[in-house]
C-alpha positions as CSV (number, residue, x, y, z in Angstrom):
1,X,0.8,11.9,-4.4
2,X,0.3,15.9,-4.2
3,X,-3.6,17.1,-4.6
4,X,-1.8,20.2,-6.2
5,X,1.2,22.1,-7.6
6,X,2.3,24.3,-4.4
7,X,2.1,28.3,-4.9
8,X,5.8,28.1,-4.4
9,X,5.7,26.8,-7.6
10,X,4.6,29.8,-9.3
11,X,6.6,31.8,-7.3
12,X,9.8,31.1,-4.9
13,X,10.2,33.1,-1.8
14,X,13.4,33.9,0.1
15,X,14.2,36.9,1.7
16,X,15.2,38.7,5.2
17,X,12.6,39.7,7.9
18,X,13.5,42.1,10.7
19,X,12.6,39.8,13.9
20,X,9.5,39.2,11.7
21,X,6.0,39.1,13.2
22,X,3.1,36.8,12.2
23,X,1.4,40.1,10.8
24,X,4.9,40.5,9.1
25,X,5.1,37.3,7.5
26,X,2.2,37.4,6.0
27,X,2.3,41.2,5.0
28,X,6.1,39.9,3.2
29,X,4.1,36.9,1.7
30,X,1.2,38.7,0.4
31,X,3.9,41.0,-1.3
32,X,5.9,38.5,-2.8
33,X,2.7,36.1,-4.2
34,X,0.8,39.1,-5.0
35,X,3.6,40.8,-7.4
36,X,2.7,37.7,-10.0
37,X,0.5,39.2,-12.2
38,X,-1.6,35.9,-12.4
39,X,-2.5,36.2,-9.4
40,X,-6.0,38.0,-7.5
41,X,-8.2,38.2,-4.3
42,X,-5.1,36.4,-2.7
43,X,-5.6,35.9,1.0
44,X,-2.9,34.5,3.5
45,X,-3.7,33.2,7.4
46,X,-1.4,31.9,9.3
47,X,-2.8,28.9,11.1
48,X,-0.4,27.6,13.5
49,X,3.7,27.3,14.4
50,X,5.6,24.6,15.6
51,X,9.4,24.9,16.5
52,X,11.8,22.2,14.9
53,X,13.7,20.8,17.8
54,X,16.1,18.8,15.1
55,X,17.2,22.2,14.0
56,X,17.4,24.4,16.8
57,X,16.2,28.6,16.2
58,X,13.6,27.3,13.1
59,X,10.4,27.6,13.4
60,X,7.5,26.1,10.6
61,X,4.8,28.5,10.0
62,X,1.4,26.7,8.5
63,X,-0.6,29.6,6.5
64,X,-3.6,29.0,4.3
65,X,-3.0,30.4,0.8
66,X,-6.2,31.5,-1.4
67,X,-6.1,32.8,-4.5
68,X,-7.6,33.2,-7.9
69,X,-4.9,32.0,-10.9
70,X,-5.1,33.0,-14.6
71,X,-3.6,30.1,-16.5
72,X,-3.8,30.8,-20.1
73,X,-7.4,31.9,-20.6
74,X,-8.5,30.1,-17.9
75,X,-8.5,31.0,-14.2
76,X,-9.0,28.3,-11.3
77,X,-9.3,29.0,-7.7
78,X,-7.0,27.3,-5.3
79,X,-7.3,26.9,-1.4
80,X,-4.7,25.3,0.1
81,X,-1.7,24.9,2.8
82,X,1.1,25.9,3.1
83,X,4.9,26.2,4.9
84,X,7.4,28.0,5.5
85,X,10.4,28.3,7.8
86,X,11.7,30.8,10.2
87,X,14.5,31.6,12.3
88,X,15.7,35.2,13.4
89,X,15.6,37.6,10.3
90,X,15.3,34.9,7.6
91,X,12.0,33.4,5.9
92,X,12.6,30.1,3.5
93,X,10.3,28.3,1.8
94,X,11.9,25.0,2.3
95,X,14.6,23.9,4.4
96,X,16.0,20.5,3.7
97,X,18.8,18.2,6.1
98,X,21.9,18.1,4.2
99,X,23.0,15.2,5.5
100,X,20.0,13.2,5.8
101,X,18.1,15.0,2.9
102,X,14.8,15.0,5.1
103,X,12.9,17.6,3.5
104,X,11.0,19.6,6.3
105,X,8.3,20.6,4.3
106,X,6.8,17.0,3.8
107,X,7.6,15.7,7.7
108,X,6.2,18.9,9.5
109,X,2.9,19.1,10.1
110,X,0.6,20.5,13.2
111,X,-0.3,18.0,15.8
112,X,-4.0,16.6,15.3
113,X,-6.7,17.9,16.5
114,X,-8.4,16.1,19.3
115,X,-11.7,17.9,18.1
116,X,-11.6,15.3,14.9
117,X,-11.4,12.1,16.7
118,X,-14.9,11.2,16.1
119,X,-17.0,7.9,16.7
120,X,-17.9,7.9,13.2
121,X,-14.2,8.1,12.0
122,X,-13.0,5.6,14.7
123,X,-13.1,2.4,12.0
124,X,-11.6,-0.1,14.6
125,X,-10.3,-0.5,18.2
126,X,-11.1,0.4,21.3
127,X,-11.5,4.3,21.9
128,X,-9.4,4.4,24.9
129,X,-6.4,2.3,23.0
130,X,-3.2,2.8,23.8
131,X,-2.7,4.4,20.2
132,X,-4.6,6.6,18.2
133,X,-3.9,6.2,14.2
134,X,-5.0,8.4,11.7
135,X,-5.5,7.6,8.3
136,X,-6.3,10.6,5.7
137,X,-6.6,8.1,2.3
138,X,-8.0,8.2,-1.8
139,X,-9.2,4.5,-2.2
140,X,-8.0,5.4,-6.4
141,X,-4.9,6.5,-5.5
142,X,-2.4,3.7,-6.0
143,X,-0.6,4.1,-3.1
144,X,-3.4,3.8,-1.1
145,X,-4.8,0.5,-2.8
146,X,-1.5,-1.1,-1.9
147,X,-0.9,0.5,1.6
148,X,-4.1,1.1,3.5
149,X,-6.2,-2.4,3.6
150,X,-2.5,-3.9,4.5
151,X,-2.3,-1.6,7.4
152,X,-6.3,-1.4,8.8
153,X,-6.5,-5.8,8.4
154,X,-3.4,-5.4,11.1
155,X,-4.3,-2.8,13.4
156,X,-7.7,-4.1,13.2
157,X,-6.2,-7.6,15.2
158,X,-5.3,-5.5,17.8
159,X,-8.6,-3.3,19.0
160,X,-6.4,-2.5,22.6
161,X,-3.4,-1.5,21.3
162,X,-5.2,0.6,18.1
163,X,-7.6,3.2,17.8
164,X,-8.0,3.8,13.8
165,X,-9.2,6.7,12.7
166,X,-10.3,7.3,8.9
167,X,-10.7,9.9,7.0
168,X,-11.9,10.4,3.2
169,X,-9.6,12.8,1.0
170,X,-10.0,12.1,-2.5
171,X,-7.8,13.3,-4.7
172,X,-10.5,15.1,-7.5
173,X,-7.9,16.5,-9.7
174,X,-6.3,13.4,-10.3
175,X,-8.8,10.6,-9.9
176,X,-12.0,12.3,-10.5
177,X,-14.5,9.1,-9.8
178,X,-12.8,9.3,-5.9
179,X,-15.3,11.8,-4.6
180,X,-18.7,10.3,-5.7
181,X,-17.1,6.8,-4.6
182,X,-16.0,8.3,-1.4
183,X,-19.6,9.8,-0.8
184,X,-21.3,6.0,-1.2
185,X,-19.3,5.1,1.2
186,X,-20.1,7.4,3.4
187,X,-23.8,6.4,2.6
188,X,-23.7,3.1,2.7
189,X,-21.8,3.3,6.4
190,X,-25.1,5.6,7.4
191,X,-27.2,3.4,6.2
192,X,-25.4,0.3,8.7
193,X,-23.3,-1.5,5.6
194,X,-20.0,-2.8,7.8
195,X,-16.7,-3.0,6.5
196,X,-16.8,-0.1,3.6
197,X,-13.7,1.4,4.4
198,X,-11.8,-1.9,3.2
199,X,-14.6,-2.7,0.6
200,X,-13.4,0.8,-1.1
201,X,-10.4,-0.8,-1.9
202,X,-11.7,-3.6,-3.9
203,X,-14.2,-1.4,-6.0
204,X,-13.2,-1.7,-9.8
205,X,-14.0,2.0,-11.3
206,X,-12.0,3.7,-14.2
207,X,-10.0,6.7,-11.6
208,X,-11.2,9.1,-14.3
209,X,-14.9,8.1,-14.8
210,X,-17.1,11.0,-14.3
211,X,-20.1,9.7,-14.5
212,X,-22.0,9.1,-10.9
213,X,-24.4,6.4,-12.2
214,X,-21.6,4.5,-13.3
215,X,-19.7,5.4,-10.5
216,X,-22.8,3.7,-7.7
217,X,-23.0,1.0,-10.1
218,X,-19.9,-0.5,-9.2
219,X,-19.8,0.5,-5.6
220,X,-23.2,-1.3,-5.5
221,X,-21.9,-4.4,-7.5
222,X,-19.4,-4.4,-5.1
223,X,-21.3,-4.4,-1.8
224,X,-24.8,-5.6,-2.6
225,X,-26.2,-2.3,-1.8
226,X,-28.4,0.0,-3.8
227,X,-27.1,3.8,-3.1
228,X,-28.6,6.4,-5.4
229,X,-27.8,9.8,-6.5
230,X,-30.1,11.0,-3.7
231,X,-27.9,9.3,-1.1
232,X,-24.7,10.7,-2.1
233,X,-26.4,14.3,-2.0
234,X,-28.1,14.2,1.6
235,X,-27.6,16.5,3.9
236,X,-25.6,14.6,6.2
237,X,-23.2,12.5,3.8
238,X,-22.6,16.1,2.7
239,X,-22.1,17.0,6.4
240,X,-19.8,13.7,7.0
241,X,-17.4,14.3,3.8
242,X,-17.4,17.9,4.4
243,X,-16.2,17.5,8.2
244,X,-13.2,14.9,6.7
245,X,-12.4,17.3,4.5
246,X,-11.9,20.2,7.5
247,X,-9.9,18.0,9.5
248,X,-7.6,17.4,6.4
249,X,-7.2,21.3,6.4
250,X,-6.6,21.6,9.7
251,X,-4.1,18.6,9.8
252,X,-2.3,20.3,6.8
253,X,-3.2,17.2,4.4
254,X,-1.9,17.6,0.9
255,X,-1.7,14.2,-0.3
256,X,-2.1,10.4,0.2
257,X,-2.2,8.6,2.2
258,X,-1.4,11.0,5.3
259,X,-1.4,9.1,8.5
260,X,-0.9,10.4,12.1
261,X,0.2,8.4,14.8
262,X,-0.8,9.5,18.5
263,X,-1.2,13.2,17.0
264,X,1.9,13.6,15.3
265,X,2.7,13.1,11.5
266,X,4.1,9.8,10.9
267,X,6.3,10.2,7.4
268,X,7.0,6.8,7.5
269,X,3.8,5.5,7.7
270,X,4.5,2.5,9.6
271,X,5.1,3.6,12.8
272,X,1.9,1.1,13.9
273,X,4.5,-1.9,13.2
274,X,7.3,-1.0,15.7
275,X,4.5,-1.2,18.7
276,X,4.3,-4.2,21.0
277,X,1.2,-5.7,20.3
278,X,-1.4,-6.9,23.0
């Protein structure tokens, strides 16, 4: 599920670019965004391109979008990805398969950043595994609950063939209790509790509790450990979540669960069950 409505939501973008350059794109994208009157202090990068080879002369453009938007009487703050599609003299903020109805914007994503494979984030299998998975997951998110112990019990079997790679991204907006939950973890895997990942899973926490105490109380019921507010607010569980949270950026991680498979962006996400096994 999405962490967030897209700014494309606010505000659709279509127009024609003269052999557009990246300074052009986003010069045309800070006009178009900017003209909504909701919107200040917006800032536009682009962070990387990747040509679509299944539709030849297209290219995906990944841009950070930052912004300041008035909603009412309220304002919020949003930081997020984005993409958009080029080709020639044309900019489109989505381009979807007719026949197929693949929708670009949800399959194309920037390769994964070797810098993020990490010994901390490698959760099982050998490091030099034929196959590197990566698994960007909310243990609230319902998807997730269903999906991700399924998938980690497998690959887990087969340390030589998988290298799994995890990575907390909880979803705040829509399951608030995710992030302190997601911080015990992190705590508890410090500390030397094994298996928390999966253990995450099994945790039985109201998505929208807000209250931390509550919130350690049943992580610790469910692992026998005894993590306190001090724990969660270290220095280096901040550093740990904070470092997930960068590679999700870079990856271009909206939603869960996001996996990666060998450094591209498996849609699917089950690529891991069409490999021979050893």
């Amino acid at each position: 599920m999405s962490l967030m409505p897209k700014l494309s939501s606010i505000l659709l973008l279509s127009a024609s670019l003269m052999a557009a350059s990246d300074a052009e794109v986003v010069s045309f994208l800070k006009k178009g965004i900017g003209a909504n009157p909701n919107i200040s202090n917006l800032k536009i990068e682009v962070n990387g391109k990747k040509n679509l080879p299944s539709v030849s002369g297209w290219q995906a453009y990944f841009v950070t979008i930052e912004a300041d938007v008035k909603q009412g009487n309220d304002s919020r703050h949003i930081n997020q990805n984005g993409t958009y599609f080029v080709s020639g003299n044309t900019l489109a903020p989505e381009l979807v398969n007719l026949k197929t109805g693949e929708r670009y914007n949800d399959t194309v994503a920037p390769d994964f950043d070797d810098a993020f494979y990490t010994k901390f984030n490698r959760i099982s299998g050998d490091a030099n595994a034929a196959n590197k998975v990566v698994i960007f997951s909310d243990p609230l998110c319902p998807f997730c609950r269903r999906y991700v112990p399924e998938a980690l019990t497998y690959m887990a079997k087969y340390p030589k063939t998988f290298a799994v790679y995890y990575y907390h991204f909880p979803l705040t907006a829509l399951h608030p209790a995710a992030s302190t939950l997601t911080k015990a973890a992190i705590a508890a895997e410090q500390k030397g509790t094994e298996n928390t990942v999966l253990g995450l899973y099994k945790v039985d926490i109201n998505p929208n509790e807000k209250d931390d105490q509550k919130i350690l109380n049943a992580f610790n019921k469910t692992f026998g450990t005894k993590i306190d507010l001090n724990d969660i607010r270290s220095a280096s569980v901040t550093k740990q979540f904070e470092f997930d949270q960068k590679a999700a950026q870079s990856a271009m991680v909206a939603g869960t669960p996001t996996v990666f498979f060998n450094g591209q962006k498996d849609p699917s996400k089950n690529k891991y069950k069409d490999v021979k096994v050893k």
